[in-house]
C-alpha positions as CSV (number, residue, x, y, z in Angstrom):
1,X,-73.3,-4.4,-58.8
2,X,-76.6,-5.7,-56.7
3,X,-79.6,-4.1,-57.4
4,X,-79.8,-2.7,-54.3
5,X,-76.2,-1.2,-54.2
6,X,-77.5,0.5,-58.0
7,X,-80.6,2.1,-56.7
8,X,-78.6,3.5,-53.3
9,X,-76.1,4.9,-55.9
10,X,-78.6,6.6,-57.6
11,X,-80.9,8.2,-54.8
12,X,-77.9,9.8,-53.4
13,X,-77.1,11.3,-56.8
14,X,-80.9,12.6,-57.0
15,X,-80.3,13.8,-53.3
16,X,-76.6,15.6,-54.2
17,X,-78.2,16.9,-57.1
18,X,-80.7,18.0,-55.0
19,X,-79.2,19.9,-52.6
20,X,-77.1,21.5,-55.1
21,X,-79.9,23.3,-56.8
22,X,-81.3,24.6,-53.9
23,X,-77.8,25.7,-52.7
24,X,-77.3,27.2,-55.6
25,X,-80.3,29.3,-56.2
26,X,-80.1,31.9,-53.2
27,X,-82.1,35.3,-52.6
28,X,-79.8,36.8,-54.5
29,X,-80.7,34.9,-57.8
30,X,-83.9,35.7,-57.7
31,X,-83.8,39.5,-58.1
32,X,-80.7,39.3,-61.0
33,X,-82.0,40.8,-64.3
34,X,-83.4,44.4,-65.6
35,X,-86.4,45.7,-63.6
36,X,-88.6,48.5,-64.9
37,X,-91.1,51.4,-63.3
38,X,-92.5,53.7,-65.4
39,X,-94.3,56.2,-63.2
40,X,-96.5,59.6,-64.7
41,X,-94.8,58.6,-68.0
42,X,-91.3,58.7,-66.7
43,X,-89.2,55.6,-66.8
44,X,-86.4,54.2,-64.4
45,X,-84.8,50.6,-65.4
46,X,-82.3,48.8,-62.6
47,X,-80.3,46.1,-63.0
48,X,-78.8,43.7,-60.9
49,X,-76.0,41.3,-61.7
50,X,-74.8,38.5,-60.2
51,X,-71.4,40.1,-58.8
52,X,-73.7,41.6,-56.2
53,X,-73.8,45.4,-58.2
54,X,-76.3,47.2,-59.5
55,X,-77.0,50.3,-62.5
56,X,-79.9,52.0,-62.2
57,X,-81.0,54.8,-64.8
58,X,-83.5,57.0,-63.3
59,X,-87.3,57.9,-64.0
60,X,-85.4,61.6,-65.5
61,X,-82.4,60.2,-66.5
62,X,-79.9,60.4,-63.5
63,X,-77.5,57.3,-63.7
64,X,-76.4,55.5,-60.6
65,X,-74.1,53.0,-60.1
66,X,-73.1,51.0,-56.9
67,X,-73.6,47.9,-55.2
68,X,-76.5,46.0,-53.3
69,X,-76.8,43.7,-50.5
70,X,-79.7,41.4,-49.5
71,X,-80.6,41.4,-45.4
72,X,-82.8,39.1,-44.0
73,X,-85.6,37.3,-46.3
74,X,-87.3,41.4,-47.4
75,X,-84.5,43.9,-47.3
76,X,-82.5,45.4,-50.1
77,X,-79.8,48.0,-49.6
78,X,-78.2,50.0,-52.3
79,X,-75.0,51.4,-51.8
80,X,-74.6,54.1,-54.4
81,X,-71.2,55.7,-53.4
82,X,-69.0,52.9,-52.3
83,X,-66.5,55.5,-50.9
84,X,-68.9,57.0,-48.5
85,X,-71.1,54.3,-48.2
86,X,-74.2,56.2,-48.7
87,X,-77.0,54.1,-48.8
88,X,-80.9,53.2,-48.8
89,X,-82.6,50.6,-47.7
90,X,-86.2,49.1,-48.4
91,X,-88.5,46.0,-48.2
92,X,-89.4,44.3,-51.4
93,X,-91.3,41.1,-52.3
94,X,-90.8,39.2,-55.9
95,X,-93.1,36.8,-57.3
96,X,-92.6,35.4,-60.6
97,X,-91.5,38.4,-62.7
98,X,-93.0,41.7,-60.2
99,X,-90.9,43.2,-57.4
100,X,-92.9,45.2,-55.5
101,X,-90.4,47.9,-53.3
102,X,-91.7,50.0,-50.1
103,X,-89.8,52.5,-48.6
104,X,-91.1,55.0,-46.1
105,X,-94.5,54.7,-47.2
106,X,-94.0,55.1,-50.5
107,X,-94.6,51.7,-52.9
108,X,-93.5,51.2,-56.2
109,X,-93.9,47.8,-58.6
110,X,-91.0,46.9,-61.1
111,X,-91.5,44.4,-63.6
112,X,-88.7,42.1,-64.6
113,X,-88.0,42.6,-68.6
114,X,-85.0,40.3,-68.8
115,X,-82.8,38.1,-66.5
């Protein structure tokens, strides 16, 4: 094996590599984990999984379950009753371990607590 023919071999493994990471690490990725509010001493916790579903216990205790679904690069919809699709949709921003969440003029921040 040339020297050339090695190193050609080995930038398109660095390449493949690569392009696998960043395929693999979608939107969706980045808001998997437990999320946490706590709002005039109340406390809601959210998670997401992977399989694109969600469980959400709420700031008094009302459990939801359902599914969510990512639109555009800033748009999360929750769809709490798969059977009559009710949902509700919001803009959200993460960075690092903060998701802030606005919908209809009303803002709340979540903090990330495990992935």
């Amino acid at each position: 094996m040339t020297r050339k023919f090695a190193f050609a071999i080995g930038l398109i493994l660095v390449v493949a590599s690569l392009c696998l990471v960043s395929f693999g690490c979608s939107k969706s990725s980045s808001i998997v984990g437990k999320w946490q509010n706590s709002t005039n001493n109340n406390t809601a916790t959210i998670i997401y999984n992977k399989d694109g579903t969600f469980e959400m216990i709420g700031w008094y205790g009302a459990a939801t379950f359902g599914k969510y679904e990512l639109s555009g690069s800033d748009v999360i919809q929750l769809i709490a009753d798969i059977s009559t699709n009710s949902s509700v949709s919001a803009q959200y921003t993460i960075s690092g371990d903060v998701m802030k969440v606005s919908q209809n003029g009303v803002n709340t921040t979540w903090t990330r607590i495990s992935k």
